[in-house]
C-alpha positions as CSV (number, residue, x, y, z in Angstrom):
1,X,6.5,-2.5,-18.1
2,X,4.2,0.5,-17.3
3,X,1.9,-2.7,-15.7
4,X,4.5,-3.2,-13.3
5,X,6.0,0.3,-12.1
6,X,2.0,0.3,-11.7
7,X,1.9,-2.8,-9.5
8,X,4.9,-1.9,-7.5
9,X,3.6,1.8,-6.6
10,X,0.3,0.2,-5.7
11,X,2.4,-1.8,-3.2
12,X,4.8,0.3,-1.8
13,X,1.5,2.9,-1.1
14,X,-0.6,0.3,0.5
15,X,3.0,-0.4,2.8
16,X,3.2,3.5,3.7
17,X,-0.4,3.5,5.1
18,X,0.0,0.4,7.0
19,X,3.2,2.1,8.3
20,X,1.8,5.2,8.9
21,X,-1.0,3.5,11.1
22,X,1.3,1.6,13.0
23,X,3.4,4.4,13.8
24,X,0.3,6.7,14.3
25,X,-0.7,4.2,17.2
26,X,2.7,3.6,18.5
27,X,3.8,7.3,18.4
28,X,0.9,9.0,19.2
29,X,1.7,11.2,16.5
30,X,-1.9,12.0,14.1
31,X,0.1,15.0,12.2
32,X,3.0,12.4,10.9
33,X,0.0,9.4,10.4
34,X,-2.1,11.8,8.3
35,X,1.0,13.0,6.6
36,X,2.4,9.5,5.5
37,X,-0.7,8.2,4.7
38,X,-1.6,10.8,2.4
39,X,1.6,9.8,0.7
40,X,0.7,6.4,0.9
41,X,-2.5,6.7,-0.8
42,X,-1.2,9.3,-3.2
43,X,1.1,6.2,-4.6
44,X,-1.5,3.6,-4.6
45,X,-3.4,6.3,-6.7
46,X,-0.5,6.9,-8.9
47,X,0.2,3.1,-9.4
48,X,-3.8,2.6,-10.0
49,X,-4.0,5.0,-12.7
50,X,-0.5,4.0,-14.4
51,X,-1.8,0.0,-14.4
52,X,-5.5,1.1,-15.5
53,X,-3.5,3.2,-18.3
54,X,-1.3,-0.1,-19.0
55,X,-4.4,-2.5,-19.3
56,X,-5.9,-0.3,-22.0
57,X,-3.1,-0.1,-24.0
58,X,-2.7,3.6,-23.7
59,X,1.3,2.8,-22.6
């Protein structure tokens, strides 16, 4: 299960960025682009380590 809370955080992190781009360009906004993309990757880190974690049987 672990494998998959992994997977999903991975996704919904990699979505914020793309997000956070798009409305960076549209917006002309760097200080709310920086700021949800930082969350973003933060959550594909999170999910990363959590899967890694799952693979090795540690979870």
């Amino acid at each position: 299960m672990r494998f998959y809370a992994g997977k999903l955080l991975e996704l919904v992190g990699i979505l914020l960025v793309g997000v956070a781009l798009l409305y960076g360009i549209a917006q002309d906004s760097m200080k709310l682009e920086l700021y949800l993309g930082g969350i973003g990757g933060g959550l594909f880190v999170l999910g990363w380590w959590s899967e890694g974690r799952a693979r090795a049987g540690d979870g």
